[in-house]
MIPA-438426 format. One record per residue (C-alpha): residue number from 1; residue in three letters; x, y, z. Coordinates in pm, 1 decimal, m for minus. Layout:
N
<atom><pos>NUM</pos><code>ala</code><X>X</X><Y>Y</Y><Z>Z</Z></atom>
...
//
This chain:
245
<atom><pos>1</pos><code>unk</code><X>110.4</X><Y>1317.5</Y><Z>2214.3</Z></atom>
<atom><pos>2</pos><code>unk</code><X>189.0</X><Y>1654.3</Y><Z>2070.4</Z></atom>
<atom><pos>3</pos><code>unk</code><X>2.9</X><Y>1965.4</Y><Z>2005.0</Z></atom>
<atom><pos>4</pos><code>unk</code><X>m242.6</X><Y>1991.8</Y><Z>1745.5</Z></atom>
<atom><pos>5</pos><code>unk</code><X>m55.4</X><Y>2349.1</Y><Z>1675.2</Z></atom>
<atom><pos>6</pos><code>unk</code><X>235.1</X><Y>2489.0</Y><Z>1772.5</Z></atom>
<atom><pos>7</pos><code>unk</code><X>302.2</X><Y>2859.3</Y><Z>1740.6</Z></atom>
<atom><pos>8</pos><code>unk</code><X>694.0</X><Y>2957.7</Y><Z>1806.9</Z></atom>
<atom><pos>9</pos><code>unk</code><X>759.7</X><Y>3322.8</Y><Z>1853.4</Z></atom>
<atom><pos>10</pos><code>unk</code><X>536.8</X><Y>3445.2</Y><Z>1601.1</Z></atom>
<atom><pos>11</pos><code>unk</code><X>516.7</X><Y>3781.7</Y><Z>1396.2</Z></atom>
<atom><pos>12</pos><code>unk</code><X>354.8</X><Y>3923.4</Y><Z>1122.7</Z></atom>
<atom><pos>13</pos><code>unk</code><X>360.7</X><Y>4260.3</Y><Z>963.8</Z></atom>
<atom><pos>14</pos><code>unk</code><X>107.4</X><Y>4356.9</Y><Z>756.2</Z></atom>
<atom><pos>15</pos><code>unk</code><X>115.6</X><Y>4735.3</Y><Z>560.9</Z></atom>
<atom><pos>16</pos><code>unk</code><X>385.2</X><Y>4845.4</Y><Z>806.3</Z></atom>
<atom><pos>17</pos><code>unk</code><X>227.9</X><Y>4751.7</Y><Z>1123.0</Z></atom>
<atom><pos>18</pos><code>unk</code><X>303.2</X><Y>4470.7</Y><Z>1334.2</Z></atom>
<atom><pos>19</pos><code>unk</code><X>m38.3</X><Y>4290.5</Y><Z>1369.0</Z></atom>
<atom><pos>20</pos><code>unk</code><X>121.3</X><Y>3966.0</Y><Z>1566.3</Z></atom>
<atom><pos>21</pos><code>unk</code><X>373.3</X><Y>4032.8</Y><Z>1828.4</Z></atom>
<atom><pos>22</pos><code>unk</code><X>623.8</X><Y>3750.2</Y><Z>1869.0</Z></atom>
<atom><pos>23</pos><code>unk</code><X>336.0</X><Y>3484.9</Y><Z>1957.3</Z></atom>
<atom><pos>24</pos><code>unk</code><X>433.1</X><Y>3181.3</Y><Z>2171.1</Z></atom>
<atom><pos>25</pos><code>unk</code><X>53.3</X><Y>2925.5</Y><Z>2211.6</Z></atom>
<atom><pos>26</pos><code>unk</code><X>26.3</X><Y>2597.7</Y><Z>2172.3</Z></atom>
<atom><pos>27</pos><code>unk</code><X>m364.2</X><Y>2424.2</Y><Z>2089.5</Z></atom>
<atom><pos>28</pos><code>unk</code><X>m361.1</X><Y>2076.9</Y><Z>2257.9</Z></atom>
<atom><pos>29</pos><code>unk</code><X>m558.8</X><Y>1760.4</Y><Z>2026.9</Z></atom>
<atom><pos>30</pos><code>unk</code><X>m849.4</X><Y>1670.7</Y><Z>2071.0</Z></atom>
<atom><pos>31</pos><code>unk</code><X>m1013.9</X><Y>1981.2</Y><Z>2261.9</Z></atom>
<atom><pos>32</pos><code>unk</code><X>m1240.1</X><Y>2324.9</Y><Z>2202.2</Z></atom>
<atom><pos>33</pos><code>unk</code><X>m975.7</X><Y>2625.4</Y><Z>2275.2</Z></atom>
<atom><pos>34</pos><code>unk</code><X>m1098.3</X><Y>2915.8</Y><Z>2207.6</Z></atom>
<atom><pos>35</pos><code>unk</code><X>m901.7</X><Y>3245.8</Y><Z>2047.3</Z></atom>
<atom><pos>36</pos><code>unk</code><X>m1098.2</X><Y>3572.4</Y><Z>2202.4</Z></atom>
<atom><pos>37</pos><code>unk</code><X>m1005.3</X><Y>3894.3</Y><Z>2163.6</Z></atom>
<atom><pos>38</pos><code>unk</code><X>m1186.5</X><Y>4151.5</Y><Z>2064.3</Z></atom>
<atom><pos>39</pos><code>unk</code><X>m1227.4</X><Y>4309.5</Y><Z>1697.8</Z></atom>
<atom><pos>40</pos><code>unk</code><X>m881.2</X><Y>4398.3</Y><Z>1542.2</Z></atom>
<atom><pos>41</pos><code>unk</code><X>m698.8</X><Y>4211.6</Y><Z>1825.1</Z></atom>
<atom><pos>42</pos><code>unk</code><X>m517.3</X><Y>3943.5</Y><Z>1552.7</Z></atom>
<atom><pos>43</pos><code>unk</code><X>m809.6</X><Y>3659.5</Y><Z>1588.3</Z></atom>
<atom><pos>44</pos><code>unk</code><X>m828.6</X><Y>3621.6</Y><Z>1235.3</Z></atom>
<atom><pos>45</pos><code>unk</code><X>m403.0</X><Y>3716.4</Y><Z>1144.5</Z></atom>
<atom><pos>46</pos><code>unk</code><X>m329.9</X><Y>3407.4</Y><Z>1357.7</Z></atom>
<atom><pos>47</pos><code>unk</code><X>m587.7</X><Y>3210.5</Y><Z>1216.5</Z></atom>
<atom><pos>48</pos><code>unk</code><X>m481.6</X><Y>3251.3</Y><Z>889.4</Z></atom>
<atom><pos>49</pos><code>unk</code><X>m89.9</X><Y>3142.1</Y><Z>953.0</Z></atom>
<atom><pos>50</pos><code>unk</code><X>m281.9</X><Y>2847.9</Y><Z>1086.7</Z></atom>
<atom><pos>51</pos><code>unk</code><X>m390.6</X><Y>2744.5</Y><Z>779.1</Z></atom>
<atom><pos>52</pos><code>unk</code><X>m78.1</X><Y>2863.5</Y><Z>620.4</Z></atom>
<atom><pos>53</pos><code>unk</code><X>m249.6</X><Y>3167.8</Y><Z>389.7</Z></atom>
<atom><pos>54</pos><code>unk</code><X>m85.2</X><Y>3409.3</Y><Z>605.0</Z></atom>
<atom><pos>55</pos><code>unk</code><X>292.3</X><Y>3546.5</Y><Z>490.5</Z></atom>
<atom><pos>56</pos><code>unk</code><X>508.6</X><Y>3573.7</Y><Z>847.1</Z></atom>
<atom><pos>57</pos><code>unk</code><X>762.3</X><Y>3840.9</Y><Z>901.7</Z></atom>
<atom><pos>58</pos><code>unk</code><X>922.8</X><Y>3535.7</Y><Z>1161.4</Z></atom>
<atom><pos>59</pos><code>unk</code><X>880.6</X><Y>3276.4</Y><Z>1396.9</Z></atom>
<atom><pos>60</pos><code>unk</code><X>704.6</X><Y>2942.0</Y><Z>1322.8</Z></atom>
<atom><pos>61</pos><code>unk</code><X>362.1</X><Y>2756.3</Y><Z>1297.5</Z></atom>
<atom><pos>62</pos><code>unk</code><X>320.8</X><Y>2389.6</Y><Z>1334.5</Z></atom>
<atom><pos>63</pos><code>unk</code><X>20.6</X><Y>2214.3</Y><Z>1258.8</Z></atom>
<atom><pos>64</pos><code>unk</code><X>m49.1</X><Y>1826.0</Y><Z>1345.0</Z></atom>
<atom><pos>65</pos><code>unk</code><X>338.8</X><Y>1764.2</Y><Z>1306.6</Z></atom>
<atom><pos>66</pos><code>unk</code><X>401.4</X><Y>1960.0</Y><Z>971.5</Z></atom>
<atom><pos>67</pos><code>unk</code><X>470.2</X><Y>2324.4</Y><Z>916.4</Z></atom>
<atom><pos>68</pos><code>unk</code><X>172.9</X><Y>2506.7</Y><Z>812.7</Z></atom>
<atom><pos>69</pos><code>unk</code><X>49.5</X><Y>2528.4</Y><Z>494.3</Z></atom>
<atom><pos>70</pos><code>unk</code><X>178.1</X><Y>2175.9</Y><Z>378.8</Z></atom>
<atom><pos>71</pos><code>unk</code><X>2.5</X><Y>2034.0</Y><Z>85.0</Z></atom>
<atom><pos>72</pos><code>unk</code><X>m37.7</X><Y>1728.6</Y><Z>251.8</Z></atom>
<atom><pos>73</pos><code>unk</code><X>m266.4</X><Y>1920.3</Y><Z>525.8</Z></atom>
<atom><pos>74</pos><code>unk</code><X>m520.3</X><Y>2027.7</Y><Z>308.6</Z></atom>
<atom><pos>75</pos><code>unk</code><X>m747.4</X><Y>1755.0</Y><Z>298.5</Z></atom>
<atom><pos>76</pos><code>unk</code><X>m672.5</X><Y>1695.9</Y><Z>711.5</Z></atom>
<atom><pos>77</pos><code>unk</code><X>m782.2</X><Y>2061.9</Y><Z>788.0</Z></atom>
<atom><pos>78</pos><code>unk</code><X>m1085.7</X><Y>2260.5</Y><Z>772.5</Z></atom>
<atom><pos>79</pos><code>unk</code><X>m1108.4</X><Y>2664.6</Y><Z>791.7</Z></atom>
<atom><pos>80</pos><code>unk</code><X>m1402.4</X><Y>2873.3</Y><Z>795.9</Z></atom>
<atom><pos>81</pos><code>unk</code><X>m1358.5</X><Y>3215.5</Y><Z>740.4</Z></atom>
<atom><pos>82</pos><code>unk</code><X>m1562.8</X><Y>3523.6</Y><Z>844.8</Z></atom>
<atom><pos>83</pos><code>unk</code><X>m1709.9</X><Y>3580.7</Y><Z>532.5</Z></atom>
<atom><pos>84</pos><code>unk</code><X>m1958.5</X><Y>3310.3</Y><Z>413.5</Z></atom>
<atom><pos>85</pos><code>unk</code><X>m1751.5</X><Y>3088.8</Y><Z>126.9</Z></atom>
<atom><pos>86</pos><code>unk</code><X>m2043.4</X><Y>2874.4</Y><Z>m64.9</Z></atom>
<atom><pos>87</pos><code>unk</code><X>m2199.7</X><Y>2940.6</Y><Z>m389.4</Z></atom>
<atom><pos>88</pos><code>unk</code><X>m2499.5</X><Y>3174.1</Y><Z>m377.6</Z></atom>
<atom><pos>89</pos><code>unk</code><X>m2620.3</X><Y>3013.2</Y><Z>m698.3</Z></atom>
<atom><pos>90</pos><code>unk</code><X>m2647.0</X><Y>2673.0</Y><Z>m552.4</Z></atom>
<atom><pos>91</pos><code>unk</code><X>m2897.2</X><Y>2508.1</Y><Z>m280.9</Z></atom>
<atom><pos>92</pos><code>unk</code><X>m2791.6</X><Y>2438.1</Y><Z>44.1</Z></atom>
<atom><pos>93</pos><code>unk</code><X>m2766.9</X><Y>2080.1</Y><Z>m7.2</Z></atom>
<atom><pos>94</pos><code>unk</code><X>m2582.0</X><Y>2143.9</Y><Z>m384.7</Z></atom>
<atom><pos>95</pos><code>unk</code><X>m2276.7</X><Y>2320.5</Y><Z>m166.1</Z></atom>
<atom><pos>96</pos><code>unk</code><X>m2259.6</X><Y>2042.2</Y><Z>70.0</Z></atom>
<atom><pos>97</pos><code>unk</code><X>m2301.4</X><Y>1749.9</Y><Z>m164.5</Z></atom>
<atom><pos>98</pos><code>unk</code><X>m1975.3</X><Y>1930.0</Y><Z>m364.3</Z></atom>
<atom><pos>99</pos><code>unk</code><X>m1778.2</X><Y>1981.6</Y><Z>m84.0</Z></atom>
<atom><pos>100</pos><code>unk</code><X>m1796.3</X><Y>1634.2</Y><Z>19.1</Z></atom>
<atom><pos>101</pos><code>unk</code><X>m1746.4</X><Y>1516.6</Y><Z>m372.4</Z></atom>
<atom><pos>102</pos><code>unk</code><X>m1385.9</X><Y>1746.8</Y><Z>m279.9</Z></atom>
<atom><pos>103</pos><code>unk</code><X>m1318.9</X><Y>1520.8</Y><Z>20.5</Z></atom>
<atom><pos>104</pos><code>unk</code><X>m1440.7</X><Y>1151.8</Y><Z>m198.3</Z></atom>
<atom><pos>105</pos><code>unk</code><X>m1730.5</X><Y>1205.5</Y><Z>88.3</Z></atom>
<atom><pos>106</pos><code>unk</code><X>m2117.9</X><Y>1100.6</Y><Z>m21.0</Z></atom>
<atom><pos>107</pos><code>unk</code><X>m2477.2</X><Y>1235.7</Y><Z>m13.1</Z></atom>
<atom><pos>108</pos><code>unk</code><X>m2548.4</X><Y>1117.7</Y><Z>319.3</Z></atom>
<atom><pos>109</pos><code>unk</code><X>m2217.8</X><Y>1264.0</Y><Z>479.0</Z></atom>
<atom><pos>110</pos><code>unk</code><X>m2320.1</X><Y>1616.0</Y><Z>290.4</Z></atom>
<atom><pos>111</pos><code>unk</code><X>m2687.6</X><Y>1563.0</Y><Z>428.2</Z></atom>
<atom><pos>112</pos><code>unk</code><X>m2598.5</X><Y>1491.1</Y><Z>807.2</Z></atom>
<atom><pos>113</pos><code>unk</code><X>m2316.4</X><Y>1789.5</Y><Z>771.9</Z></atom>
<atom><pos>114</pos><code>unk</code><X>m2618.5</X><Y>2034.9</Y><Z>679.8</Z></atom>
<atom><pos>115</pos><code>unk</code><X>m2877.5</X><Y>1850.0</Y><Z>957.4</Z></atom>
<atom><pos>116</pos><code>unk</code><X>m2585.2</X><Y>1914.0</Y><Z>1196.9</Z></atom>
<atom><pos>117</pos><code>unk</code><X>m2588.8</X><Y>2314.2</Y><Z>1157.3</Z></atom>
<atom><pos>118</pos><code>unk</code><X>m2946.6</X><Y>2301.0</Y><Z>1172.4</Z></atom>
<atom><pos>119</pos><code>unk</code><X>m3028.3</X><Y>2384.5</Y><Z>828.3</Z></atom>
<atom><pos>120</pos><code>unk</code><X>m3208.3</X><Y>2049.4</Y><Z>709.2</Z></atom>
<atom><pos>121</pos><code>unk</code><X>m3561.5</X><Y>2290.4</Y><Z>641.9</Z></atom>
<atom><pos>122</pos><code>unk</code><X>m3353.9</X><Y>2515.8</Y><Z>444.7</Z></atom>
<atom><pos>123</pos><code>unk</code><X>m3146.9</X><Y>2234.0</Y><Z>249.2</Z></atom>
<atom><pos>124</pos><code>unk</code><X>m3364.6</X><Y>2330.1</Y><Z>m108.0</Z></atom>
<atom><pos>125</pos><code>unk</code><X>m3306.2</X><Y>2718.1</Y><Z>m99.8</Z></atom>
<atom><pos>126</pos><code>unk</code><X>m3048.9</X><Y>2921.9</Y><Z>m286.5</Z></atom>
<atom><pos>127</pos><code>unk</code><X>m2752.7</X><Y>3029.4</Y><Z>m69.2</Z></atom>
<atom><pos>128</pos><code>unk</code><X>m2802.0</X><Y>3375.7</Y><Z>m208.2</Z></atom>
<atom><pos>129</pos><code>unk</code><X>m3147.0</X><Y>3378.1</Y><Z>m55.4</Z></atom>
<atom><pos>130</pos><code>unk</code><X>m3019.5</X><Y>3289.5</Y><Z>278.7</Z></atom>
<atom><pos>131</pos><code>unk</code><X>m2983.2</X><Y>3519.2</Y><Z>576.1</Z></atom>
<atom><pos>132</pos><code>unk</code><X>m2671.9</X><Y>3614.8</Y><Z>680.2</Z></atom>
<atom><pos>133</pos><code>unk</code><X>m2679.3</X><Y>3380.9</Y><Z>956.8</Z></atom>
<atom><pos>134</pos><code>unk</code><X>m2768.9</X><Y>3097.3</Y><Z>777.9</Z></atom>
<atom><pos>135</pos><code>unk</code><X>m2493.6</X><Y>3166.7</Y><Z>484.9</Z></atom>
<atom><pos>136</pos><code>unk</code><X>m2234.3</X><Y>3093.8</Y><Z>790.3</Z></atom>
<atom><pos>137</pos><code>unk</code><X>m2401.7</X><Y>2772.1</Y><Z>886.4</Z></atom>
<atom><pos>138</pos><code>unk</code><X>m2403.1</X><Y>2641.9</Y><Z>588.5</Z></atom>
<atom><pos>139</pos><code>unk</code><X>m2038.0</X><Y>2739.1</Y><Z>524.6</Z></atom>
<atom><pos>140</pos><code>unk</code><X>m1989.3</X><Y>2599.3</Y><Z>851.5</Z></atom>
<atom><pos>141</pos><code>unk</code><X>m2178.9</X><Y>2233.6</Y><Z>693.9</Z></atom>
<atom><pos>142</pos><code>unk</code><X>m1931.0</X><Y>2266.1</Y><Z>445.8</Z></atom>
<atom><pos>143</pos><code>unk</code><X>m1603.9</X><Y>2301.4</Y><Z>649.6</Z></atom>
<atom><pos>144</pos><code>unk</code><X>m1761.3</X><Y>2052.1</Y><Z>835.4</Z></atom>
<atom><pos>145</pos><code>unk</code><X>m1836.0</X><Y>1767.8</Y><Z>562.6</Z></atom>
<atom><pos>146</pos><code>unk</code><X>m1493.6</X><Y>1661.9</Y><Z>555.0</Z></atom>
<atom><pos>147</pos><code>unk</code><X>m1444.6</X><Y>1519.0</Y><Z>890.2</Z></atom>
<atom><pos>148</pos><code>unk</code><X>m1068.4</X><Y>1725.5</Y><Z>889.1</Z></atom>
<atom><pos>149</pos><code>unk</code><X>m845.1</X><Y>1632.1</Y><Z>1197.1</Z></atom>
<atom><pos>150</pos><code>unk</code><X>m845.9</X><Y>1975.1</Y><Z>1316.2</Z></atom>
<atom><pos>151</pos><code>unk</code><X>m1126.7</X><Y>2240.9</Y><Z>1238.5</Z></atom>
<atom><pos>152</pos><code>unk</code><X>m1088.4</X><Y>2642.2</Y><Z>1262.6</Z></atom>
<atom><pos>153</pos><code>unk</code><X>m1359.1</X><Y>2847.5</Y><Z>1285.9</Z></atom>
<atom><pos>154</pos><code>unk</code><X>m1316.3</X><Y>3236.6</Y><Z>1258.1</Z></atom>
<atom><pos>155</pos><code>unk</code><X>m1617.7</X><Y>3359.1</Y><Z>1420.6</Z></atom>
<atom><pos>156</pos><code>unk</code><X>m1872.1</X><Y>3093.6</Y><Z>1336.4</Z></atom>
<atom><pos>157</pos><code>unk</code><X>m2142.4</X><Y>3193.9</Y><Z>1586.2</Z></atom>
<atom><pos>158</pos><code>unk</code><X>m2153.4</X><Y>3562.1</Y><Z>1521.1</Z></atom>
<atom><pos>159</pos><code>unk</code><X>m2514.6</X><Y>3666.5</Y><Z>1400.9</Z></atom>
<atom><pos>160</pos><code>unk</code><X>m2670.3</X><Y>3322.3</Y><Z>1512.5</Z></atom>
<atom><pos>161</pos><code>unk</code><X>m2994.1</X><Y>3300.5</Y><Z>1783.5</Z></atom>
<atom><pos>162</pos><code>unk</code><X>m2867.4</X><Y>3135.1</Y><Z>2142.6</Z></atom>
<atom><pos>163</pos><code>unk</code><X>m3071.5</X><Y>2894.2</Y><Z>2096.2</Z></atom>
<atom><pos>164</pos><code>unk</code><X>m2849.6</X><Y>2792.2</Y><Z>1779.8</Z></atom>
<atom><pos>165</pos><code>unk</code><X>m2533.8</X><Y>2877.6</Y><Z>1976.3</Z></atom>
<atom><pos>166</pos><code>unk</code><X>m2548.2</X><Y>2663.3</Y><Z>2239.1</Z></atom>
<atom><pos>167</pos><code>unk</code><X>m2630.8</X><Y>2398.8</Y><Z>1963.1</Z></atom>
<atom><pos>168</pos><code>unk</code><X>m2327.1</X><Y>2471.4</Y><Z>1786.9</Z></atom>
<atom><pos>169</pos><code>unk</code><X>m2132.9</X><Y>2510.8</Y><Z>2075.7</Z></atom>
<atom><pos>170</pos><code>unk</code><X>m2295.6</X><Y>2090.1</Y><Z>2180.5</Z></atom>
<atom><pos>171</pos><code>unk</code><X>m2154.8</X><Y>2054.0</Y><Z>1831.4</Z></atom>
<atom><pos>172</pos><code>unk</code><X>m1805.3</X><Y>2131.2</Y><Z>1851.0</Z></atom>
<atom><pos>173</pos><code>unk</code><X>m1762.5</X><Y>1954.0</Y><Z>2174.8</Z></atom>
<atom><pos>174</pos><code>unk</code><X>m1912.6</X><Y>1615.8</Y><Z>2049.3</Z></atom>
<atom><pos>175</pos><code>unk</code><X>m1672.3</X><Y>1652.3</Y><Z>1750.3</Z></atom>
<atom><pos>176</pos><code>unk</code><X>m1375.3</X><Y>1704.4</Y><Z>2029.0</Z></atom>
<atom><pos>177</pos><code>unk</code><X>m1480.7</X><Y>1429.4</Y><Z>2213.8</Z></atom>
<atom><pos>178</pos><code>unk</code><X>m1443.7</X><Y>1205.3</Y><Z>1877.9</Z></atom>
<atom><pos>179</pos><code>unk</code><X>m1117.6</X><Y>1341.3</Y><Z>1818.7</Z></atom>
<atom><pos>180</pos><code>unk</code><X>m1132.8</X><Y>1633.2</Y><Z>1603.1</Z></atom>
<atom><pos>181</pos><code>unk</code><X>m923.9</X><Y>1967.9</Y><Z>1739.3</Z></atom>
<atom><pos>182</pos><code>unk</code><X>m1100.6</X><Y>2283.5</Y><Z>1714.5</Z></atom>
<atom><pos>183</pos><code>unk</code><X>m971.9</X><Y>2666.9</Y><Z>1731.5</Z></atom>
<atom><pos>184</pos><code>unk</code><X>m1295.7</X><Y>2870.9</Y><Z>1761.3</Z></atom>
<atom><pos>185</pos><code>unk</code><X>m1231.7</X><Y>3230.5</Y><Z>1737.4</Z></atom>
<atom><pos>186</pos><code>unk</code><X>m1470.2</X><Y>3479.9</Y><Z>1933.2</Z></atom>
<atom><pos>187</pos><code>unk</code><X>m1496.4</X><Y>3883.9</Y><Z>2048.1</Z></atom>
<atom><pos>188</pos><code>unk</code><X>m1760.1</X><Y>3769.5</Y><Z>2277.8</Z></atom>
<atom><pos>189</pos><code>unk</code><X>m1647.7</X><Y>3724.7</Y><Z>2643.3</Z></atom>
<atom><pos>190</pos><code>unk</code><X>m1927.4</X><Y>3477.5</Y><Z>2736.1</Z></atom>
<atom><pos>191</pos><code>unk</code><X>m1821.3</X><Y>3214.6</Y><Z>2464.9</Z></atom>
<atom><pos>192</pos><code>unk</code><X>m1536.1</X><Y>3139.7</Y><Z>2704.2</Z></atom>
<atom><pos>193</pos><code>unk</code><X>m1668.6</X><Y>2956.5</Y><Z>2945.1</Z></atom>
<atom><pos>194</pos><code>unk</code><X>m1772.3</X><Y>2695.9</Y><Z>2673.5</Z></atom>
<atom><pos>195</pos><code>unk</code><X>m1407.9</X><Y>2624.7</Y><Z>2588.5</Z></atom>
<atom><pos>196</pos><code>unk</code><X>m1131.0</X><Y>2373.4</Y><Z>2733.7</Z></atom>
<atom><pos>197</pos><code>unk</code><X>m878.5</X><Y>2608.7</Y><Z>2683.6</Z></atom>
<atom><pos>198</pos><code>unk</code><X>m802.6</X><Y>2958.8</Y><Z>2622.0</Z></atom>
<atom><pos>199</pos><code>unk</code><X>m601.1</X><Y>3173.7</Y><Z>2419.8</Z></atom>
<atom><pos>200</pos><code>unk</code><X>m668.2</X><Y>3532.7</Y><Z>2520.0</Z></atom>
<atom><pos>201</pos><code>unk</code><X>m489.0</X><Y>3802.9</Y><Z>2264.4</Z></atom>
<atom><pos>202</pos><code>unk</code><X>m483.7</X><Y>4181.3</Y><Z>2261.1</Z></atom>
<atom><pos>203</pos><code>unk</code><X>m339.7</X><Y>4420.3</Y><Z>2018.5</Z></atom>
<atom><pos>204</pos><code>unk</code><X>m154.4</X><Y>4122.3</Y><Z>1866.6</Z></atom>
<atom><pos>205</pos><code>unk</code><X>31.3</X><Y>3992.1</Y><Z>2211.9</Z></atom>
<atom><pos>206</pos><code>unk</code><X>m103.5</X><Y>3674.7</Y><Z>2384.8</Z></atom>
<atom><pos>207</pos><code>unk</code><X>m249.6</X><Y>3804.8</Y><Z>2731.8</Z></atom>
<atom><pos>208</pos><code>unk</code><X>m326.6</X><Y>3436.6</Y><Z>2852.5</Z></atom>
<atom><pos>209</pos><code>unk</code><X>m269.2</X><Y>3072.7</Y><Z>2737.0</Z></atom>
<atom><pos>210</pos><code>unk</code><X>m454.1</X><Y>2833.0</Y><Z>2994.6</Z></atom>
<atom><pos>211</pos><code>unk</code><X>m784.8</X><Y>2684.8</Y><Z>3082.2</Z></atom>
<atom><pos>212</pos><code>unk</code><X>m1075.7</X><Y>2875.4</Y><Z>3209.9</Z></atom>
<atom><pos>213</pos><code>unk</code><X>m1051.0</X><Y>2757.3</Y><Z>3575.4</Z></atom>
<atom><pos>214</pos><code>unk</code><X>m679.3</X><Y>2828.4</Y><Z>3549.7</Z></atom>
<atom><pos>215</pos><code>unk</code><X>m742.2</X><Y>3191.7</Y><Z>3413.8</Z></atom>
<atom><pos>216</pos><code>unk</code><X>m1029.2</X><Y>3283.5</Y><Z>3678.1</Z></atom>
<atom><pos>217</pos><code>unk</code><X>m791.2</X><Y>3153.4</Y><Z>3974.9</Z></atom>
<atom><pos>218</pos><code>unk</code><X>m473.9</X><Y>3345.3</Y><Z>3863.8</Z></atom>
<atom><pos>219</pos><code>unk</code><X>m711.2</X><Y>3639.0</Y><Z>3842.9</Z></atom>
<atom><pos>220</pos><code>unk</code><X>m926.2</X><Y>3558.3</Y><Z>4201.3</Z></atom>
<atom><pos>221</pos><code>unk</code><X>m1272.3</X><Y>3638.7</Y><Z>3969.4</Z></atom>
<atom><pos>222</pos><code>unk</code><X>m1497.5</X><Y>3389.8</Y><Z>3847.1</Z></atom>
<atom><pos>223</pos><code>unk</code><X>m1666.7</X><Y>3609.4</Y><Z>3544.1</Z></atom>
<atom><pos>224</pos><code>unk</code><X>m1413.5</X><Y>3552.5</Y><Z>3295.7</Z></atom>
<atom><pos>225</pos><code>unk</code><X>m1428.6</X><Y>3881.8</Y><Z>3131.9</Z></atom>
<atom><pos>226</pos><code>unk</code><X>m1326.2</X><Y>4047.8</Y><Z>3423.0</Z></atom>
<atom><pos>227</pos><code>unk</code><X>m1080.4</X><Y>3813.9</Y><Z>3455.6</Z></atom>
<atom><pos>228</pos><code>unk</code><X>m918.3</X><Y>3910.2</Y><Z>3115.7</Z></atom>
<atom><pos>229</pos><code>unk</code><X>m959.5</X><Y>4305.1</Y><Z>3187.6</Z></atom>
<atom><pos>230</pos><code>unk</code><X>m734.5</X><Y>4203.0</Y><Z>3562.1</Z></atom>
<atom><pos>231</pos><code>unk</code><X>m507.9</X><Y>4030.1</Y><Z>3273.6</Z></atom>
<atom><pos>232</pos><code>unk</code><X>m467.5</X><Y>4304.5</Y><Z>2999.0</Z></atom>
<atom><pos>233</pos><code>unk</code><X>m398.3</X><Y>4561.5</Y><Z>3315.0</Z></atom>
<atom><pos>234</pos><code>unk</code><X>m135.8</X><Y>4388.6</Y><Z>3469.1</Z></atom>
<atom><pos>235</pos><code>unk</code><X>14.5</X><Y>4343.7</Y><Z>3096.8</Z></atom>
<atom><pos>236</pos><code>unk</code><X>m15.6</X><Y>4692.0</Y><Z>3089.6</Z></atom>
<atom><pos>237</pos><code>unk</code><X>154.2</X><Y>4801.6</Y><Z>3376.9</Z></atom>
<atom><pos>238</pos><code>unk</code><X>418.2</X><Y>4537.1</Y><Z>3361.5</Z></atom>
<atom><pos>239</pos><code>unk</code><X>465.4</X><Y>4715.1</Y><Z>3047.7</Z></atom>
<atom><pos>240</pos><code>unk</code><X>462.9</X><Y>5053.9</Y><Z>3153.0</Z></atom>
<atom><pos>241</pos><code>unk</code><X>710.7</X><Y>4945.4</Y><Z>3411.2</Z></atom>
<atom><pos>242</pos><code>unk</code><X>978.7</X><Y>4801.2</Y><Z>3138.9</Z></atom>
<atom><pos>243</pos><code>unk</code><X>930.0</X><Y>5128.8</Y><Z>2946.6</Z></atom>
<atom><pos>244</pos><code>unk</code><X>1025.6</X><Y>5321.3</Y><Z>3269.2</Z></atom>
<atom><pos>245</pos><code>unk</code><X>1341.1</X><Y>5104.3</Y><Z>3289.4</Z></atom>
//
């Protein structure tokens, strides 16, 4: 079966800097992989020529067997962004009950979506009275009331309690196990472990594309965030050592 998304020597300029640096990754169907980095890294650049809203300077992106951005992949994937994207003048329940009137989706599917984030005692109130880390669940209800074949979330558990992590993070996998691919963008180091695979980036190069188990044995570490910091030095001096060439 092929990827869920193929990325083919990938770069994008943005203002005269190159943010993406001739990206090679591939996210496999079916699975939680997980884009860390930290802040400024690219997360977010290669997220968006996921989703195809993101002009390329070269290369390609390939998403469930047509190039990015494809009308026809609109109603088969989901994107949340950083930055809540639901009405502030509308309840909870409102957003979710007209995002899944966009998808020919009902009530109940809009009702289950908001249970799911964990926003079911909140379902009545006004987005805009919302904290900020219930505006991105209930974003997050509406990405997810469409059921797409492959979900990406920039960020999504930033500003949420553990307790509401880890219940996300149950989330995501259930929905992997049924099928659905996600790409789950994080800056925080511990999130990896929760993944199936990993795409580590830095300063718009790829440092790592492999598993966890796979990343802490090429390193010899088990904590994975030591394991990237072994990674991003050894990119570093293998640079250093071109450069000297």
């Amino acid at each position: 079966m092929e990827d869920a998304i193929a990325v083919r020597d990938l770069v994008v300029d943005r203002g005269g800097r190159r943010v993406l640096h001739g990206i090679d990754a591939t996210v496999p169907r079916g699975a939680v992989t997980g884009l860390l980095g930290p802040s400024g890294s690219g997360k977010t650049t290669l997220m968006r020529a996921v989703v195809g809203v993101q002009v390329v300077t070269s290369g390609s992106v390939t998403v469930l067997g047509r190039p990015a951005g494809a009308p026809e992949l609109r109603r088969r994937v989901g994107y949340l962004t950083q930055a809540p994207s639901v009405y502030v003048d509308l309840t909870v329940r409102e957003n979710a009950r007209y995002f899944a009137a966009l998808h020919g989706r009902g009530a109940a599917d809009a009702d289950r979506a908001v249970a799911d984030v964990g926003l079911s005692g909140a379902a009545t109130q006004l987005v805009g009275t919302l904290s900020g880390g219930q505006r991105s669940r209930a974003s997050l209800a509406c990405a997810l009331v469409g059921e797409p074949e492959l979900l990406v979330l920039d960020e999504p558990t930033v500003g949420q309690d553990p307790v509401l992590r880890a219940e996300l993070w149950a989330r995501f996998h259930a929905m992997a196990a049924a099928g659905t691919t996600l790409l789950v963008s994080s800056h925080v180091m511990d999130e990896a472990a929760r993944c199936d695979r990993l795409l580590l980036i830095r300063e718009g190069r790829l440092i790592a594309d492999d598993t966890p188990d796979a990343v802490r044995r090429a390193t010899g570490v088990d904590d994975l965030e030591e394991a990237f910091l072994r990674m991003i030095r050894a990119s570093e001096a293998g640079t250093a050592r071109q450069e000297a060439s």
